[in-house]
BASE-170502 format. One record per residue (C-alpha): residue in three letters; z, x, y. Coordinates in steps of 0.25 Angstrom, whole numbers, padded with zeros to 4 digits, always signed. Each point is the difference from the previous one (the first is absolute). Example, Ala and Ser with C-alpha at 12.3 -4.5 7.8 and 13.67 -1.06 7.14 Angstrom:
<recs>
ala+0031+0049-0018ser-0002+0006+0014
</recs>
This chain:
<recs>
unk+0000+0000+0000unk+0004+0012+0008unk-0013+0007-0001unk-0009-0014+0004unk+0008-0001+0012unk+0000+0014+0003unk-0017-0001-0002unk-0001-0013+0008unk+0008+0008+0011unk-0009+0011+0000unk-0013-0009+0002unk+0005-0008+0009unk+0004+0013+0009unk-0013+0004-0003unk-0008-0013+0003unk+0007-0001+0013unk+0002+0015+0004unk-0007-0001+0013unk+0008-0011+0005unk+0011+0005-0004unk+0000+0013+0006unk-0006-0008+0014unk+0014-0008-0002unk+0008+0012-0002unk-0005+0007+0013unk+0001-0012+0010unk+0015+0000-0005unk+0002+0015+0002unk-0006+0000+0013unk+0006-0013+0003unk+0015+0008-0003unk-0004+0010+0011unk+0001-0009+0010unk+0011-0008+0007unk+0009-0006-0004unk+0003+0008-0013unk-0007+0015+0008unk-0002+0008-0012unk-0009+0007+0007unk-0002+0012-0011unk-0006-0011-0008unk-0013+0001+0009unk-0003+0014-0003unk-0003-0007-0016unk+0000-0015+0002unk-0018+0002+0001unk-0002+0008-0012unk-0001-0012-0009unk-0009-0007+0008unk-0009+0012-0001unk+0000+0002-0013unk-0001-0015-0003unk-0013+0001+0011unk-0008+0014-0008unk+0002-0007-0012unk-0007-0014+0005unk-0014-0001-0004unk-0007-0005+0014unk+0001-0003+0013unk+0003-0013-0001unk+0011+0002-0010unk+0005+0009+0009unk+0001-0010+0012unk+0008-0010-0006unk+0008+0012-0006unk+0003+0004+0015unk+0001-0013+0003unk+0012-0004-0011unk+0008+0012+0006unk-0003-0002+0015unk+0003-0015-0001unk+0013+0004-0008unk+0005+0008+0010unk-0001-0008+0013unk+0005-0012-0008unk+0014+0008-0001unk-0002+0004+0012unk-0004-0009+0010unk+0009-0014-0005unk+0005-0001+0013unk-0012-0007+0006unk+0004-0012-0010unk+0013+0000+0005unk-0003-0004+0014unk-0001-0015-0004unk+0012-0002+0008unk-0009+0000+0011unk-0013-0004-0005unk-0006-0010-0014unk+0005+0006-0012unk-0015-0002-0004unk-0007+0008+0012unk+0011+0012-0002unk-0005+0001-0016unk-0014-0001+0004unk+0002+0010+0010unk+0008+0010-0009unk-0011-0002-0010unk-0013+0001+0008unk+0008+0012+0007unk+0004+0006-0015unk-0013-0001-0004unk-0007+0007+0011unk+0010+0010-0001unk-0004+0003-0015unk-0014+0000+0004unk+0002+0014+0004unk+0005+0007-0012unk-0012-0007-0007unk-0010+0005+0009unk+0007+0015-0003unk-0002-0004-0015unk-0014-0004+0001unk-0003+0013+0007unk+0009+0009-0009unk-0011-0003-0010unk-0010+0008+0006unk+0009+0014-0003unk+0002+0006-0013unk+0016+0002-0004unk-0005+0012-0007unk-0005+0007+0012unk+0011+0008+0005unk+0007+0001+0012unk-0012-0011+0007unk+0008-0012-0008unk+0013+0002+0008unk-0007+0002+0013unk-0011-0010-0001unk+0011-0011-0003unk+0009+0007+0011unk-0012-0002+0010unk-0004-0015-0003unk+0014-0004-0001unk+0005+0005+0015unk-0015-0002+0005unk+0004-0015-0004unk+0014-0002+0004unk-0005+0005+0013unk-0011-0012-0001unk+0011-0010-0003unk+0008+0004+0011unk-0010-0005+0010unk-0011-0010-0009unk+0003-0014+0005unk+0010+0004+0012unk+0008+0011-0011unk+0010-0002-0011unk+0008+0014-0003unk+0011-0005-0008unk+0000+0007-0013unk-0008+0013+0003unk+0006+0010-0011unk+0004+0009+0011unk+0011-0010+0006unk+0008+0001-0014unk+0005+0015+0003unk+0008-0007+0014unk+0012+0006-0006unk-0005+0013-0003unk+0002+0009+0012unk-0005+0012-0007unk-0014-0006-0003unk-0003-0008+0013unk+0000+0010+0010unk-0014+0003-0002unk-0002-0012+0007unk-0001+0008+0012unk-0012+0004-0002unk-0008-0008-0010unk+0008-0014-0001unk+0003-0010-0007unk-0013-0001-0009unk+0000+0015+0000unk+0013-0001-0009unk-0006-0011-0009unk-0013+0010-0004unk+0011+0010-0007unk+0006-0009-0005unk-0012-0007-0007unk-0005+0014-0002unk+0011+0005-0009unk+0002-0013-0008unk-0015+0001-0002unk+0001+0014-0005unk+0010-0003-0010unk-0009-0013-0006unk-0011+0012+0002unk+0009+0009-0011unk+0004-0011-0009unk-0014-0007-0002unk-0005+0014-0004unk+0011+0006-0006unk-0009+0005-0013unk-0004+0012+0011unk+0010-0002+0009unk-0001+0016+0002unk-0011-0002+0007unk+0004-0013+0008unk+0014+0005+0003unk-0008+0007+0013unk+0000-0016+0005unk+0014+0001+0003unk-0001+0013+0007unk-0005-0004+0015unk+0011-0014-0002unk+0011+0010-0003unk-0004+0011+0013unk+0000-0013+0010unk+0011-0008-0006unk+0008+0016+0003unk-0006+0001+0013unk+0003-0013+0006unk+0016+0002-0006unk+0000+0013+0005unk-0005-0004+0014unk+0011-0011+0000unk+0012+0011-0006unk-0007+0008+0015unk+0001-0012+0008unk+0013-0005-0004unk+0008+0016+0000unk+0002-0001+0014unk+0004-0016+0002unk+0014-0004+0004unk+0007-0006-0011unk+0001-0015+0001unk+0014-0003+0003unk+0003+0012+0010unk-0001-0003+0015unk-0012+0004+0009unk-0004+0013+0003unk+0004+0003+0013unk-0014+0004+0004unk-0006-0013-0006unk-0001-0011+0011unk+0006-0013-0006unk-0001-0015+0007unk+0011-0009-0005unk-0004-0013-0006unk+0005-0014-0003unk-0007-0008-0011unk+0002-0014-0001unk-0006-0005-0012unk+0009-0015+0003unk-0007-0003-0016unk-0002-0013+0002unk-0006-0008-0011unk-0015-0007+0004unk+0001-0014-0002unk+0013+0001+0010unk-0009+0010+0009unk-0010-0013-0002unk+0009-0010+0005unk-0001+0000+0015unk+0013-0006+0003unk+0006+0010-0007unk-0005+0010+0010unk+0014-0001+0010unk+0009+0005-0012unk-0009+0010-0005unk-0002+0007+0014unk+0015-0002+0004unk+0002+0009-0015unk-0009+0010+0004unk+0008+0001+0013unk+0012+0001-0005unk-0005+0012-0010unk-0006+0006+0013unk+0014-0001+0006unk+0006+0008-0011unk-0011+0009-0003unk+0000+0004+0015unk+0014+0004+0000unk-0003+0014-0006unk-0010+0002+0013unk-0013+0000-0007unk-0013+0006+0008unk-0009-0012-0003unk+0004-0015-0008unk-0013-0006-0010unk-0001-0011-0004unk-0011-0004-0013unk-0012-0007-0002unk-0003-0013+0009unk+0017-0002+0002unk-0001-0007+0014unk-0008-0012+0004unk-0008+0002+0012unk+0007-0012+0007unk+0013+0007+0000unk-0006+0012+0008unk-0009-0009+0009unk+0012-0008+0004unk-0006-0014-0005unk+0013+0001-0008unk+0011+0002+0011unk+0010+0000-0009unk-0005+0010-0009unk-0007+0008+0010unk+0015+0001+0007unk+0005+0005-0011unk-0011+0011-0002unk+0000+0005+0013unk+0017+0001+0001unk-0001+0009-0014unk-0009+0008+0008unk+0008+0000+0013unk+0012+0004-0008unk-0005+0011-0010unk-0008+0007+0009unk-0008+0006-0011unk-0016-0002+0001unk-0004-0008-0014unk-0014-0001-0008unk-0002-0014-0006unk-0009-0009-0008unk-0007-0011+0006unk-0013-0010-0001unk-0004-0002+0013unk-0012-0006+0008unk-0012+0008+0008unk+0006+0012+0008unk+0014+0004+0000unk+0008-0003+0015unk+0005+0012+0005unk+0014-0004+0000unk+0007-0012-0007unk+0004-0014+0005unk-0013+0000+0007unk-0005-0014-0004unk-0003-0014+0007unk-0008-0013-0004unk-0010+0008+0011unk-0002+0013-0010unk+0000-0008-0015unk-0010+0008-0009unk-0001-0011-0008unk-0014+0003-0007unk+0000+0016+0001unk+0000+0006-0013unk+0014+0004-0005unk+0003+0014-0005unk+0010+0007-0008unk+0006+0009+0009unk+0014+0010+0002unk+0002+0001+0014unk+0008+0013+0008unk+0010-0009+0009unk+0011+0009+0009unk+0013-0007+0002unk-0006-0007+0014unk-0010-0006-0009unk-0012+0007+0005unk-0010+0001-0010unk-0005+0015-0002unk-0012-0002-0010unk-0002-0009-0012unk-0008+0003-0012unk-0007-0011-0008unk-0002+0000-0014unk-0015+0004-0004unk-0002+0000-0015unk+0005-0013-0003unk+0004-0007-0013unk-0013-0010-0006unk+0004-0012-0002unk+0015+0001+0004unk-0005+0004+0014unk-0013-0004+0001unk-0011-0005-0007unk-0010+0010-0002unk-0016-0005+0002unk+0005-0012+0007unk-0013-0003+0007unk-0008-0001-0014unk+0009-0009-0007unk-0001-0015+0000unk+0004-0008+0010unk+0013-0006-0010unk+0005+0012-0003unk+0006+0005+0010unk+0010-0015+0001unk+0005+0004-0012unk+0006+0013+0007unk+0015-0001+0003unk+0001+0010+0009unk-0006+0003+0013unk-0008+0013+0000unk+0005+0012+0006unk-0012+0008+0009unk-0003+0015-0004unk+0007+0011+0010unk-0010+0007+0008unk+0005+0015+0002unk+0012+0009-0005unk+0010+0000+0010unk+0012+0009+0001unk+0013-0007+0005unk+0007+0009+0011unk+0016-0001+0001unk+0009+0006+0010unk+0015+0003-0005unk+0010+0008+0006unk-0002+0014+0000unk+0016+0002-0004unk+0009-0013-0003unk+0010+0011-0003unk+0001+0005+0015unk+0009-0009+0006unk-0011+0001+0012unk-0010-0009-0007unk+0010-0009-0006unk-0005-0014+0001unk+0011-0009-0002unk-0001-0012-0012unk+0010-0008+0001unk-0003-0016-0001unk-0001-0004+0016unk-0011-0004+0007unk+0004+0011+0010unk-0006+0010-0011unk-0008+0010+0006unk-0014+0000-0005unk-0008+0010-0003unk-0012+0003+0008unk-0009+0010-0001unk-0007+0004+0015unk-0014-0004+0001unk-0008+0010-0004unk-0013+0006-0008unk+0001-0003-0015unk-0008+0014-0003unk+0013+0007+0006unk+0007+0006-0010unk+0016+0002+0006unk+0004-0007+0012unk+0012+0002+0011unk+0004-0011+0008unk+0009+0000+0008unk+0013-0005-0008unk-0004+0001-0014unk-0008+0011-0009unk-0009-0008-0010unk-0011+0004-0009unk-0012-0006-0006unk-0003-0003-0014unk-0013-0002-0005unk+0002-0010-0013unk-0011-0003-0009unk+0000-0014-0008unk-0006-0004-0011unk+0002-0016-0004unk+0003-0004-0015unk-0013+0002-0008unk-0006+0009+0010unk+0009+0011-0005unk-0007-0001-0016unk-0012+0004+0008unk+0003+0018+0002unk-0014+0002+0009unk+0006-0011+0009unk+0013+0005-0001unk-0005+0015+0006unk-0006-0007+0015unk+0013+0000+0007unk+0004+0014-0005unk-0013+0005+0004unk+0003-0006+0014unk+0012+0006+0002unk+0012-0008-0006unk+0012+0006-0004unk+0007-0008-0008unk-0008-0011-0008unk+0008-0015-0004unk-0004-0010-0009unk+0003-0013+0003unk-0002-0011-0011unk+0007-0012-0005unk+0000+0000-0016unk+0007-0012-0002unk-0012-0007-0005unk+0003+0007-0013unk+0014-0001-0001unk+0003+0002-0016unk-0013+0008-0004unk-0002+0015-0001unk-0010-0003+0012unk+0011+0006+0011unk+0002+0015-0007unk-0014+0001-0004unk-0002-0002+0016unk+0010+0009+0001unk-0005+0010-0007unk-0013+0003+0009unk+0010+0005+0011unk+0004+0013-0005unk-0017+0002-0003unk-0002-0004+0016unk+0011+0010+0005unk-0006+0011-0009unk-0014-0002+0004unk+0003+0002+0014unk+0013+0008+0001unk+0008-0010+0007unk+0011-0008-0001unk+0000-0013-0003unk+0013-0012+0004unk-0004-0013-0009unk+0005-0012+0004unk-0002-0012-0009unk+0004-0013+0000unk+0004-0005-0016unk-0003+0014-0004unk+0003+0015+0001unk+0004+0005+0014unk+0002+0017-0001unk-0004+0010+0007unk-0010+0010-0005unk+0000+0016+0003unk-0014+0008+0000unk+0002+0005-0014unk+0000-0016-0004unk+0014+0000-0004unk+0009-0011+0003unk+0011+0005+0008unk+0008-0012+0001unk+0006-0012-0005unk-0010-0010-0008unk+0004-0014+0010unk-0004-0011-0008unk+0003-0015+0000unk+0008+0004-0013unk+0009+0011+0008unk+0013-0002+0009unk-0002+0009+0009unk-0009-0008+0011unk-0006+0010+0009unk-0005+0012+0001unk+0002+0010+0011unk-0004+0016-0003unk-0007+0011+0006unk-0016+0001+0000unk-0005+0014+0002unk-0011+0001+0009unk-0013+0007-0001unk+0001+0012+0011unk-0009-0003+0012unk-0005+0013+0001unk-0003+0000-0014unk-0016-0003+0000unk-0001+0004-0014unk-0004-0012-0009unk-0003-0001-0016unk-0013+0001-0006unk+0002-0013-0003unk+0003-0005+0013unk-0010+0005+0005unk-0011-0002-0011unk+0003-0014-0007unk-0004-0002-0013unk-0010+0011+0000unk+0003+0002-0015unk-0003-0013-0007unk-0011+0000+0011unk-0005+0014-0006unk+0002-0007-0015unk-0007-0012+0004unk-0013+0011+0004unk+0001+0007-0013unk-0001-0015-0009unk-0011-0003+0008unk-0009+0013-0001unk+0003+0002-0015unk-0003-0015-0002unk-0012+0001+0009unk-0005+0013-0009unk+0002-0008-0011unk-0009-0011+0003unk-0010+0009+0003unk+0000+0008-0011unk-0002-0011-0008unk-0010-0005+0008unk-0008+0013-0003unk+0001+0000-0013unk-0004-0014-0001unk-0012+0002+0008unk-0004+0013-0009
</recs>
């Protein structure tokens, strides 16, 4: 009996190998991500589905190979999306995290399909061929169809300090190609391994890169401070307050709960502003525009007194109409925007509510923030849409603050107590492009702070502009309440530490409903997780700041995605040759 179940076994892991192994990769590669982060599983977690690919007998085989694996993967991965039916028909959020699963999946079935063209048995141009199609087509998904970068393979190494610092210089993307390229030199060895003398060379060039990129992250972390000691006294830190509030949606939905919601992220202000913070942020569209207009008197009192009496310029989300007034409580029947497009916007407000600058959000959410193709869809369509559309930001604006050069010096002391005698604080009217002024009473500096809004911040060539343009210090404001449960807010989360090693900078993350930190250059965490699940509330530390006379920006600053770019060329010129080698010797 033993022996006919052991055989019926053994044909059945024979019959179904290919799916089996296709199985076993999209739970490998799935582990490597959050929640679990077993990110050494990624260096192996592809070798199956190699294997099971070379041993496929066509390319159409191959596809639906590719496609098992991919739509595997992103069905573990991306459940959050039909978890949003608190907010949405149960039936539209499936359809959604299905069309959206299976698109996804498209993308390692095209890779299989193309795989088919490269014999496993040809050394080291196995492993780089699959290494150059995949990154060339994680780049591609990154954009196609407004971008969708959540699962590129690279993003599974957030917790490996040593292995992302390369970053710097090649990416994201750049990280997946080793990766892809050592697990496909491994499948390389064990689908050949009757003269694996000869393909053991495969694994040389994986094995010299995957040294190099460790070696060049053991050089870049030698000289960093340890996490927990306190700022260099050379290093130029700006105190901030992040006030995540962690609200739950459908109460952030709800506009008559808006008065308690504001007066709790007042009264965290007022606790979080007693250890004299530089700057105070707020997250992701956490104010209604009617309580900085002044159409709410109430709430607009309320606002302007926390200003008055913390003295502390703040950033804060906001959707607002057309232009941005250039001070709050400007509003009357007179001045309604009623018909302007509405932006997602953080605003730069100084205590006596003068608005500095605001940035609105560019890259915007498809059909959470607006529906993309409008114009060529059905006149019905659009009634069926419960939300009103947000309009694209035009340019990448910096957001200046002035603080106090010294809070310490009893000199510039600006006093907090709760009267509405509080002195405000006012910086002198001046040129923005000055760099330190000297009024009379106070010393203040400016800061130039760059933003980045929610699902802007997945997108690492986006993320690069307000670096380029001079920031130093970049935030991320976002409200990740939406998925509250899933592994949606860490897997957001993990994208930071890419976006502060990319560029060098560090990075303060405010999120409403999800993970409020702040993030050093090396793209180590350097404070307290503040979540809706924590007690502590607030967040108020130091922010190093890029030096200003530091012009010096990263390759990848300064290049992009040139890498994936340079892959994306190569697939094209060898498929190119190809075809026309093929069309030659048909024609002879």
């Amino acid at each position: 009996m033993n022996n006919l179940e052991d055989t019926a076994t053994e044909n059945f892991l024979n019959r179904h190998q290919h799916p089996l192994l296709a199985i076993l990769s999209a739970i490998l590669l799935f582990l490597s991500f959050p929640t679990l982060n077993l990110f050494p599983f990624a260096w192996i977690a592809l070798v199956p589905f190699f294997i099971a690919l070379t041993r496929t007998t066509n390319w159409k085989s191959a596809f639906w190979i590719g496609y098992l694996t991919g739509f595997l993967f992103f069905a573990g991965l991306l459940p959050a999306i039909a978890f949003l039916y608190p907010y949405a028909n149960i039936y539209a959020t499936m359809v959604g995290y299905l069309l959206l699963v299976g698109y996804t999946g498209l993308y390692f079935a095209v890779f299989a399909a193309l795989m088919k063209f490269v014999r496993v048995n040809s050394g080291i141009l196995f492993p780089i061929t699959c290494a150059c199609i995949w990154t060339a087509l994680e780049w591609v998904r990154s954009w196609m169809i407004t971008g969708f970068p959540w699962g590129s393979v690279g993003y599974s190494q957030w917790n490996n300090l040593l292995g992302i610092q390369v970053a710097s210089v090649i990416g994201v993307h750049g990280i997946s190609f080793v990766i892809v390229l050592f697990n496909a030199s491994i499948a390389t060895v064990l689908c050949n391994r009757h003269k694996w003398r000869q393909e053991i060379l495969a694994t040389v060039l994986p094995l010299i890169l995957m040294t190099l990129c460790f070696s060049y992250g053991v050089l870049q972390l030698r000289n960093a401070e340890p996490v927990n000691s306190a700022p260099d006294a050379n290093t130029e830190t700006l105190s901030v307050a992040l006030i995540p509030g962690n609200i739950p949606q459908l109460e952030k939905w709800d506009r008559n709960q808006f008065p308690k919601i504001l007066q709790r992220y007042i009264n965290l202000t007022y606790k979080a502003n007693q250890e004299h913070p530089d700057l105070i942020v707020w997250p992701e569209t956490v104010i209604r525009n009617e309580a900085l207009t002044g159409r709410w008197p109430r709430s607009y009192g309320k606002f302007s007194q926390m200003l008055r009496d913390t003295a502390t310029p703040i950033l804060i989300g906001t959707a607002n109409r057309g232009k941005t007034d250039d001070a709050i409580g400007k509003f009357s029947n007179s001045n309604d925007k009623t018909g302007e497009p509405i932006y997602n916007r953080v605003l730069s407000i100084s205590p006596d509510g003068k608005i500095h600058a605001d940035y609105a959000k560019i890259h915007l959410v498809p059909f959470g923030e607006y529906v993309p193709l409008e114009h060529l869809l059905p006149d019905f369509i659009p009634d069926f849409i419960m939300f009103e559309p947000f309009a694209h930001g035009k340019s990448v604006n910096l957001l200046p603050v002035f603080i106090v050069k010294d809070k310490t010096d009893p000199k510039n002391r600006v006093q907090t107590n709760l009267t509405e005698n509080t002195e405000l604080f006012k910086p002198p009217e001046t040129d923005l492009s000055e760099g330190i002024m000297n009024p009379p009473r106070l010393s203040y500096k400016q800061i130039a702070v760059g933003a980045s809004i929610c699902f802007e911040s997945v997108f690492p060539d986006e993320f690069r502009r307000p670096v380029q343009k001079g920031a130093r210090v970049m935030g991320i404001f976002t409200n990740d309440a939406w998925f509250d449960g899933t592994a949606f807010p860490e897997l957001h989360l993990s994208m930071a530490p890419f976006r502060a090693v990319e560029n060098r900078i560090a990075v303060f993350r405010c999120a409403n409903g999800g993970f409020t930190c702040v993030v050093d250059k090396f793209g180590r965490i350097t404070t307290p997780l503040v979540t809706p699940d924590t007690t502590q509330e607030t967040l108020v530390a130091p922010v190093p700041l890029r030096s200003p006379t530091e012009q010096k920006q990263t390759f990848y600053t300064r290049y992009g995605d040139w890498f994936p770019i340079l892959c994306a060329i190569i697939c094209v010129g060898w498929f190119g040759g190809l075809i026309v080698m093929r069309r030659q010797r048909r024609d002879s």
